[in-house]
DODRENNU-157815 format. One line per field, with one value per residue (C-alpha): y negated, z, x negated; residue number from 1. Coordinates in Angstrom, 3 decimals. Example, Ala and Ser with C-alpha at 12.3 -4.5 7.8 and 13.67 -1.06 7.14 Angstrom:
2
py	(4.500,1.060) $
pz	(7.800,7.140) $
px	(-12.300,-13.670) $
num	(1,2) $
//
This chain:
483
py	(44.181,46.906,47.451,50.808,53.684,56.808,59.837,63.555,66.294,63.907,64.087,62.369,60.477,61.333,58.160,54.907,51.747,48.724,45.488,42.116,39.749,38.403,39.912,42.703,43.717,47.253,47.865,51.113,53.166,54.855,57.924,56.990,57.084,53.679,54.151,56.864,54.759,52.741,56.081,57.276,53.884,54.456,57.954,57.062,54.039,56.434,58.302,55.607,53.776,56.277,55.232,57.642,59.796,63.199,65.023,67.706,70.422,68.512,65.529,67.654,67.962,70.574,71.596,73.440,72.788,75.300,72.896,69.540,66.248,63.725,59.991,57.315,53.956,51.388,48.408,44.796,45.281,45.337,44.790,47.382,47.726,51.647,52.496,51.274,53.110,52.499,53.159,54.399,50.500,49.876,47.553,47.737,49.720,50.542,53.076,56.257,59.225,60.951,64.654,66.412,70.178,73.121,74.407,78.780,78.044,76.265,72.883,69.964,68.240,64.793,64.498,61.402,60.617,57.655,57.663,59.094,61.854,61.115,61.745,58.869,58.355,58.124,56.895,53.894,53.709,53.603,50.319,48.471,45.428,45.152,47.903,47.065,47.102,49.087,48.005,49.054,46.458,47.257,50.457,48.724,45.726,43.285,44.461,47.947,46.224,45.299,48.330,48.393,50.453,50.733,47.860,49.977,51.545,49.082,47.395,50.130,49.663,46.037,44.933,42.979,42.491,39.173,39.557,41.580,38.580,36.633,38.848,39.437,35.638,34.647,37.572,36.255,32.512,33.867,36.086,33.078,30.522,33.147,33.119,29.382,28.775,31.613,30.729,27.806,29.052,30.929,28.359,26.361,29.552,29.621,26.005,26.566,28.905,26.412,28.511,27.162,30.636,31.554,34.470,35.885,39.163,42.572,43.272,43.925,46.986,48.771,48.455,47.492,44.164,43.453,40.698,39.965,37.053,35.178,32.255,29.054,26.982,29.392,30.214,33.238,36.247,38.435,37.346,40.243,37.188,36.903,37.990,40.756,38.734,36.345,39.799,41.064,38.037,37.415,40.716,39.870,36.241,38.218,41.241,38.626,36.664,39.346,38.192,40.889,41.950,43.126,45.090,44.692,47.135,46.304,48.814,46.741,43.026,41.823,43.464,41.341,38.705,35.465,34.496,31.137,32.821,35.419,32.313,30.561,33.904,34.809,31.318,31.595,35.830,34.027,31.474,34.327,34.744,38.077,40.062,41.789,42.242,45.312,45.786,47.039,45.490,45.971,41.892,39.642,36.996,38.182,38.979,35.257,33.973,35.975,35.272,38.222,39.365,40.482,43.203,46.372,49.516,52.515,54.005,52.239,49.581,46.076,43.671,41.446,43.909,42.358,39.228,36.088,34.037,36.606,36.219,32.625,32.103,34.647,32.469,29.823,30.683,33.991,33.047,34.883,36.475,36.828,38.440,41.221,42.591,44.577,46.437,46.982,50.466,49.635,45.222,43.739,40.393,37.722,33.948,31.888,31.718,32.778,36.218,36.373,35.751,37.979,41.015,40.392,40.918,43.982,45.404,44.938,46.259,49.433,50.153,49.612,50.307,47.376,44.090,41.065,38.557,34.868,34.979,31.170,31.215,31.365,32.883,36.447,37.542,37.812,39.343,41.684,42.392,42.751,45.062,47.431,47.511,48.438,51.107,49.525,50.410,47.575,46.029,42.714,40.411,37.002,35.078,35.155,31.125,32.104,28.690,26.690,28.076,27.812,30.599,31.859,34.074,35.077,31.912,32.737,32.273,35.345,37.155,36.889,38.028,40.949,41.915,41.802,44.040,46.297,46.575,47.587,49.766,47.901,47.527,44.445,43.527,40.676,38.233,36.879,32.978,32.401,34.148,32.438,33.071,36.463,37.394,35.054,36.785,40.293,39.211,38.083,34.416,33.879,32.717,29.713,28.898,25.379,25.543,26.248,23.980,24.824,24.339,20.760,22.702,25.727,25.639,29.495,29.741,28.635,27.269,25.855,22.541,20.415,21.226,23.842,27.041,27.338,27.224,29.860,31.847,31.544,32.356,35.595,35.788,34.688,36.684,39.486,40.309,43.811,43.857,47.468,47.314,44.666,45.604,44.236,46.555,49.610,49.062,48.712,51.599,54.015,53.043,53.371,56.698,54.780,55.039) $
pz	(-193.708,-192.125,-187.927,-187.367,-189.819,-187.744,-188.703,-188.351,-190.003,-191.977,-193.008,-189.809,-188.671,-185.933,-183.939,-184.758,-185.858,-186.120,-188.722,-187.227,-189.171,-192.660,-192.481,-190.956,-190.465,-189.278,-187.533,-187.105,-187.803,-191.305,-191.324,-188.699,-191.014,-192.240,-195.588,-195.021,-193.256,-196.455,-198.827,-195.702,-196.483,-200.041,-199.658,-197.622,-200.162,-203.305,-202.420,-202.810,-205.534,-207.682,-207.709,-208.306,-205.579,-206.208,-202.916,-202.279,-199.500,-198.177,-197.108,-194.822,-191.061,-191.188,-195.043,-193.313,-195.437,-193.905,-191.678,-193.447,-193.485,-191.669,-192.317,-190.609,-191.182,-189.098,-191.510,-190.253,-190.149,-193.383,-195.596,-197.974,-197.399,-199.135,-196.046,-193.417,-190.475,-186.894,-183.989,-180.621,-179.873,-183.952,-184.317,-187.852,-187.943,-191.469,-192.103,-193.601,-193.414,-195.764,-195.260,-197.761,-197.807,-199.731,-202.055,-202.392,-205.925,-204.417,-205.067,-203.033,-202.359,-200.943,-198.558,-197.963,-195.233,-192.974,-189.581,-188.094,-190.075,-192.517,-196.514,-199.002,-201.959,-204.419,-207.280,-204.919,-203.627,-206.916,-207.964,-204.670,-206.072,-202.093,-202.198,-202.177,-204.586,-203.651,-204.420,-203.707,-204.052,-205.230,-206.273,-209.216,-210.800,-213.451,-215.660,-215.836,-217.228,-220.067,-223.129,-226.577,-227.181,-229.437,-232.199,-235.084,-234.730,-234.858,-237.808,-239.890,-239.841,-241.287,-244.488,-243.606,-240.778,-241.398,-240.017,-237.374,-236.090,-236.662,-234.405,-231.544,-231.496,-231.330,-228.768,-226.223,-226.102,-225.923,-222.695,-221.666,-222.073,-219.900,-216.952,-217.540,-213.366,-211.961,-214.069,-212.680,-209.309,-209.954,-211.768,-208.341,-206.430,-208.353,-207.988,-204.375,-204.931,-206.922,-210.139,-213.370,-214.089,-216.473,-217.864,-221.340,-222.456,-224.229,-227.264,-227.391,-227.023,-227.407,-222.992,-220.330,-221.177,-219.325,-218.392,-217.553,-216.285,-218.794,-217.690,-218.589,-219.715,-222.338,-224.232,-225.028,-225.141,-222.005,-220.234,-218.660,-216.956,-214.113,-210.776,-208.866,-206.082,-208.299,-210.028,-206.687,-205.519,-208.823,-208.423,-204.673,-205.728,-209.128,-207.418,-204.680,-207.051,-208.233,-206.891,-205.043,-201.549,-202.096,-199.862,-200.748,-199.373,-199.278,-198.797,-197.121,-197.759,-197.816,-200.615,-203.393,-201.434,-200.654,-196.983,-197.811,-200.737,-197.556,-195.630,-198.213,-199.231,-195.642,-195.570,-198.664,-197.527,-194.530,-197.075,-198.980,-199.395,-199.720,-199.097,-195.948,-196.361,-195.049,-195.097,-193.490,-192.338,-191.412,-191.333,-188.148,-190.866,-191.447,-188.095,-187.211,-189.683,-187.607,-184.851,-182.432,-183.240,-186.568,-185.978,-185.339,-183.807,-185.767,-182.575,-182.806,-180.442,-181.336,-180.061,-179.432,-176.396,-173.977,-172.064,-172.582,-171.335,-172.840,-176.373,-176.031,-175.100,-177.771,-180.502,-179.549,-178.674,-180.902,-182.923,-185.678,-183.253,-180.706,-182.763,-183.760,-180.460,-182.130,-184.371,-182.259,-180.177,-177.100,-176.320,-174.009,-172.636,-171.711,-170.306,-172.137,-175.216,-173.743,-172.951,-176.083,-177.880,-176.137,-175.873,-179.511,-180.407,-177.797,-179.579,-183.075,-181.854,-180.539,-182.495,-180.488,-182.176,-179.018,-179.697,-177.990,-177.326,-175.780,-173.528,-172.579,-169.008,-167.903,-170.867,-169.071,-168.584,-171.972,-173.603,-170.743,-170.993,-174.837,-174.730,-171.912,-174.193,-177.050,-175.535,-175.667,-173.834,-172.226,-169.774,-168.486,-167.253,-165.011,-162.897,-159.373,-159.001,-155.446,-155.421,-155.344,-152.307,-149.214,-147.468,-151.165,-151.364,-154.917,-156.020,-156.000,-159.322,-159.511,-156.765,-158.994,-162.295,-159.997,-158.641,-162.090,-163.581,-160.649,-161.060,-164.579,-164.030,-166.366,-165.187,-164.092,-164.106,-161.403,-162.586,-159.458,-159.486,-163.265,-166.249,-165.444,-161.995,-162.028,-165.160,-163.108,-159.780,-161.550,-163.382,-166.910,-166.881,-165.101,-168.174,-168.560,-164.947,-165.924,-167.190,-164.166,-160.849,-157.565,-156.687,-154.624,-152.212,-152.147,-152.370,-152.603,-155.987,-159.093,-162.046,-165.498,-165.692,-167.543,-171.321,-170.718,-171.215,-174.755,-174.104,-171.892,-174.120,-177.302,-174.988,-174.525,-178.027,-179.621,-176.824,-177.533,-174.125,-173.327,-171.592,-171.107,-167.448,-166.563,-164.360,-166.870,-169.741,-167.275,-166.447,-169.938,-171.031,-168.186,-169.116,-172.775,-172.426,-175.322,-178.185) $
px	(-28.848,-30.683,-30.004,-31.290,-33.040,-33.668,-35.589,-35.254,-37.981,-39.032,-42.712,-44.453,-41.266,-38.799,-37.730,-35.831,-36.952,-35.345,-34.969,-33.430,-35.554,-35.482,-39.630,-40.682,-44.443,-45.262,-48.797,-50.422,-53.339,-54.391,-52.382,-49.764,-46.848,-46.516,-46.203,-43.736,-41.475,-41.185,-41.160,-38.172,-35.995,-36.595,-35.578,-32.387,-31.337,-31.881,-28.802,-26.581,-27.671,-29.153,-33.057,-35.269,-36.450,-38.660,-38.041,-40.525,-41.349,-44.274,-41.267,-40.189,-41.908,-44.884,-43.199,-40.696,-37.683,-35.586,-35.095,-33.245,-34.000,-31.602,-32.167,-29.272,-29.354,-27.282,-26.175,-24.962,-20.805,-19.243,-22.627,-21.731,-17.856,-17.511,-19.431,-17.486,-15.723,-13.828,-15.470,-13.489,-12.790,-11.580,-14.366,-15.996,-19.254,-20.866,-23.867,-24.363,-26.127,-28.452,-29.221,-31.501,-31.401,-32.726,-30.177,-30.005,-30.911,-34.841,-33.901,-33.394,-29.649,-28.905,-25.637,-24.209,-21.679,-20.247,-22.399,-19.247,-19.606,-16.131,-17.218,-17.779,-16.389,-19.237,-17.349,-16.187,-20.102,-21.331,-19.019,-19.745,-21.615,-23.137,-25.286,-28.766,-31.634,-34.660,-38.037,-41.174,-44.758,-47.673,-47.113,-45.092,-46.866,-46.137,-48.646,-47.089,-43.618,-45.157,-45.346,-45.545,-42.489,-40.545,-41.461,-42.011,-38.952,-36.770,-38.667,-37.594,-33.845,-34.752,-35.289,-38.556,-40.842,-39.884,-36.159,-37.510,-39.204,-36.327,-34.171,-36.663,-37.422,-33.667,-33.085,-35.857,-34.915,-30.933,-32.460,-34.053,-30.950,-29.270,-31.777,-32.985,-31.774,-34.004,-36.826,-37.257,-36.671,-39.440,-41.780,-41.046,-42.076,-45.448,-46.207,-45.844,-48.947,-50.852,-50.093,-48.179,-46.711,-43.439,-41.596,-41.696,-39.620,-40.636,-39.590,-35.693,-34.226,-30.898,-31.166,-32.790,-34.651,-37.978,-39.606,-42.706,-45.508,-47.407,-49.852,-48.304,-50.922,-52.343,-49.529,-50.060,-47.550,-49.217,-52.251,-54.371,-56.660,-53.696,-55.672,-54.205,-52.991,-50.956,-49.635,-48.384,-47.265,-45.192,-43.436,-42.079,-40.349,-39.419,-37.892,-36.132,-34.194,-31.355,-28.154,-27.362,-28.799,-32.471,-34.439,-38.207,-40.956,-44.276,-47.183,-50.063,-49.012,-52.371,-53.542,-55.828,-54.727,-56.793,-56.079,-54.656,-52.590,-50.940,-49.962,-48.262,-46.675,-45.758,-43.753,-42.465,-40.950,-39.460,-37.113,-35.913,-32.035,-30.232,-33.564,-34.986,-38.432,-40.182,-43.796,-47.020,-50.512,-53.843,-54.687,-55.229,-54.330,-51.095,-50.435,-51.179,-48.691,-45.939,-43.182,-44.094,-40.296,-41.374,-44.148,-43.529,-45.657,-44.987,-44.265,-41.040,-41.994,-40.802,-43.203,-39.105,-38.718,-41.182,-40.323,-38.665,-41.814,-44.386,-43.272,-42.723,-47.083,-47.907,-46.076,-47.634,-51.337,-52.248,-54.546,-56.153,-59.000,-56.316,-54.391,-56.439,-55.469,-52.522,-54.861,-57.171,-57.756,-60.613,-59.839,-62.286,-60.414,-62.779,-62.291,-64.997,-66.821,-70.213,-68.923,-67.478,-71.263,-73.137,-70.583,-70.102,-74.126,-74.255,-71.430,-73.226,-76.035,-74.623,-72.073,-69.201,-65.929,-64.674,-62.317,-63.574,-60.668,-60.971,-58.142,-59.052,-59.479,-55.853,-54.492,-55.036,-51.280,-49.473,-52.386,-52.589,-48.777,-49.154,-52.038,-50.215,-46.939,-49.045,-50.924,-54.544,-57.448,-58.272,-60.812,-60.300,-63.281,-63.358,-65.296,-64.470,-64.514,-65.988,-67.984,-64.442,-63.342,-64.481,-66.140,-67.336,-64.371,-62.836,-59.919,-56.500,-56.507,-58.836,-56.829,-53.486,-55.341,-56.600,-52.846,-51.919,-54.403,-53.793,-49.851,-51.371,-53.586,-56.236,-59.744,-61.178,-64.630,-65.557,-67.844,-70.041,-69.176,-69.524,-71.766,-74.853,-74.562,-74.159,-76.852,-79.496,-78.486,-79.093,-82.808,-81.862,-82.443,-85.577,-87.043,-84.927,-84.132,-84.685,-81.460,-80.014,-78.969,-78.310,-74.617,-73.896,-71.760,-73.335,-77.108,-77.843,-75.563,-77.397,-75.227,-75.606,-76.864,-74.486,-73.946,-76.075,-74.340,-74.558,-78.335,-78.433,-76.022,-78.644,-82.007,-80.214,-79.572,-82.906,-84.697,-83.377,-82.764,-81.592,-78.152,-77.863,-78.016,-76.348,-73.425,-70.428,-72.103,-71.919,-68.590,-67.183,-69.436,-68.056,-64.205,-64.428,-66.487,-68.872,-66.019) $
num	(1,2,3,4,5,6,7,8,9,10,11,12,13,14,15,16,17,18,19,20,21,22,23,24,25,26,27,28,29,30,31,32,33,34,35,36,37,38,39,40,41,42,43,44,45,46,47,48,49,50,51,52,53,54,55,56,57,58,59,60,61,62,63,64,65,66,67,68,69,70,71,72,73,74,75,76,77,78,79,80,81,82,83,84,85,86,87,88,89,90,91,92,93,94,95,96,97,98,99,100,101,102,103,104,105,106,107,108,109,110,111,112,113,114,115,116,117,118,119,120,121,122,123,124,125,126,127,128,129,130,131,132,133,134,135,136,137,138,139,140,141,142,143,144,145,146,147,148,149,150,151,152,153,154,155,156,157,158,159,160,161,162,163,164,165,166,167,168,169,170,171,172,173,174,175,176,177,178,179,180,181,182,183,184,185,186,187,188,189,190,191,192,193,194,195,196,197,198,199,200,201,202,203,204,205,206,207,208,209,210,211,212,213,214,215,216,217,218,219,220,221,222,223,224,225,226,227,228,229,230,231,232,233,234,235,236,237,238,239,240,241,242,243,244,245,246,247,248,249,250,251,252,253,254,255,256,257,258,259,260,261,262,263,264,265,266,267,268,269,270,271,272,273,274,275,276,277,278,279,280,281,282,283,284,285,286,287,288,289,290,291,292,293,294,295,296,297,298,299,300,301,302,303,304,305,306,307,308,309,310,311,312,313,314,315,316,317,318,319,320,321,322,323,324,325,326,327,328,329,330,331,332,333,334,335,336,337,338,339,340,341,342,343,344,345,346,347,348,349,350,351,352,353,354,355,356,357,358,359,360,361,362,363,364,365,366,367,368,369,370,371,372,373,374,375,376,377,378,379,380,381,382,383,384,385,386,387,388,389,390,391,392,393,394,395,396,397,398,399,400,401,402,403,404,405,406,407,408,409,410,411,412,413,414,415,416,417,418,419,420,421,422,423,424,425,426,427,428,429,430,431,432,433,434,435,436,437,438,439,440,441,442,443,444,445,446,447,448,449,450,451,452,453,454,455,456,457,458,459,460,461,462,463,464,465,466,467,468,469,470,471,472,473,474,475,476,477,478,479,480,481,482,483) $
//
């Protein structure tokens, strides 16, 4: 539904993002303005469907209200018909404008107009059965449906508490007669999750019947025993089955969530009908259960824009450890596992606020190209292969990883030969040089013996052997400054 929502003096926000998948995962630091972006859509969508929306100074950009907010928001053509408009070439174009302003009187108005600028008709707006419902997870859980209320009340106007019962009984199963098809949509939806969930409804009321999740196999009226997870879960598929065209935010997705309960729920988002699902992240895990299409930078960056050939090797090989690349702030790219275990227990050892990604050997270029559009710090390290090639000069394949990191303007660190060549050659393994060979072709390089690498690796490791001055630590310490 959503194309385009673009910001103006809004808290944090000014820039455009946009929403072409069913799910849409925004990454960013604490404090970037991720959780504004969903409190800006809210904002936006609150002044055409009436949802509640407290605006107050400190919305507005540096709490200067005297200057107002402007939120536009693109649509797909003729999603919500009242808001459609011609452009120059009489092609349809729908989207509106919200502008929030400080009335003479200290309060705070919402505008609405056509992107074009032409007025709306609100009493049209407000009977157009497309526009959207709003709803915002976890700040809203199932637990807080349920209340008390108004039971004793109503008990009054009856002649015994026995009626009552009567009425509320026969008013629940009516309620639940009505909605029998999406209740067991949603018991399907549960089972998915390995939970035997249903529904249940409050006590009835004059209006607005609610409903709430009860745990199947106990019986019971309201069970407080439901984990969080399940709770937040429940309220997505719950809030995703109105018939109507649903817009679902949701503040850090991974919250009380088990890993294996976000993968099933990330598959799940992704079958959804008549909902767009907006929400942000802090998890590799969720970020693994992506298409690269669906994340996006708070910048504004959508990780779609780079290449054709780029995003088709991320989708395939970005792993969970991989994929921590797009949270991360310093990434340290290395080809082999070895590198990977003893940066890993430097970097614990010093504190090292550094990424460590397994780029696989020839894996280099999309992380490289990922990392660059992302704005990463990044350091990339290799072997120069120089004992392949005759005349012990660096491999081509080493030559084209170099071009690329130059045309990049990303460091590279050059590994002499391979890792054991280069930490024997600089002092640190002449305490287990029996695990070394002398190359066939070249008798002046030492190598590991076979299946011997991960034996070097933990004599390093159990050792304790100080790394500080080898030349690859140097280099990585004098590009990240030590942050």
């Amino acid at each position: 539904m959503i194309k385009c929502i673009k910001f103006s003096n809004f808290r944090n926000l000014n820039g455009e993002y946009y929403f072409d998948q069913k799910l849409n995962i925004v990454i960013g630091k604490n404090n970037s303005g991720k959780s504004n972006l969903l409190d800006g859509i809210r904002l936006a969508f609150s002044a055409i469907n009436d949802d509640y929306f407290r605006v107050e100074k400190s919305d507005f950009a540096k709490c200067n209200d005297r200057v107002p907010i402007v939120i536009s928001v693109e649509l797909e053509p003729d999603s919500i018909p009242t808001l459609n408009y011609y452009d120059g070439n009489r092609s349809i174009k729908t989207g509106f404008i919200v502008t929030v302003r400080k009335t003479q009187r200290g309060r705070y108005s919402k505008e609405v107009s056509l992107l074009n600028g032409s007025n709306v008709d609100n009493e049209i707006l407000k009977n157009d059965k497309k526009v959207p419902n709003v709803t915002i997870i976890p700040l809203s859980r199932i637990d807080s449906l349920f209340t008390i209320g108004m039971t004793a009340s109503i008990s009054n106007f009856l002649s015994s508490e026995e009626d009552y019962c009567k009425i509320k009984e026969a008013s629940k199963e009516q309620l639940k007669k009505q909605l029998q098809t999406k209740i067991n949509e949603f018991n399907g939806f549960c089972k998915k999750f390995g939970q035997n969930f249903d529904v249940a409804f409050a006590d009835p009321k004059i209006t607005d019947e609610k409903i709430y999740v009860v745990d199947a196999d106990i019986n019971e009226e309201h069970s407080y025993k439901i984990g969080s997870g399940y709770k937040s879960v429940a309220n997505i598929i719950i809030n995703s089955m109105h018939e109507g065209n649903n817009i679902i935010l949701i503040d850090e997705i991974e919250n009380h969530l088990h890993p294996s309960l976000i993968r099933t729920l990330i598959r799940e988002i992704q079958t959804l009908n008549n909902s767009i699902v907006i929400g942000t992240t802090h998890s590799a895990v969720v970020l693994n259960e992506l298409k690269i299409e669906e994340v996006i930078d708070i910048s504004g960056k959508s990780l779609k824009d780079l290449d054709e050939n780029t995003l088709q090797k991320l989708n395939v090989f970005l792993h969970p450890g991989r994929g921590e690349i797009i949270l991360a702030d310093n990434v340290i790219l290395v080809e082999g596992y070895t590198e990977e275990m003893l940066l890993k227990k430097y970097l614990r050892n010093n504190n090292r606020n550094w990424t460590i990604l397994n780029a696989a050997g020839v894996m280099f270029e999309p992380y490289i190209k990922l990392s660059k559009y992302l704005n990463k710090h990044i350091v990339v390290i290799s072997d120069n292969d120089k004992s392949t090639v005759d005349g012990k000069k660096p491999s081509s394949r080493f030559n084209n990883l170099s071009c690329l990191c130059t045309e990049n303007n990303i460091k590279l660190i050059q590994v002499d030969n391979t890792l054991e060549t280069d930490l024997y050659n600089n002092g640190f393994l002449t305490g287990c040089k029996e695990l070394l060979k002398r190359h066939e072709s070249h008798p002046d390089i030492y190598v590991a013996k076979d299946k011997k690498k991960i034996e070097i690796t933990n004599y390093l490791i159990e050792n304790d052997v100080d790394l500080s001055t080898w030349h690859v630590i140097k280099e990585i310490e004098d590009e990240f400054k030590c942050n």
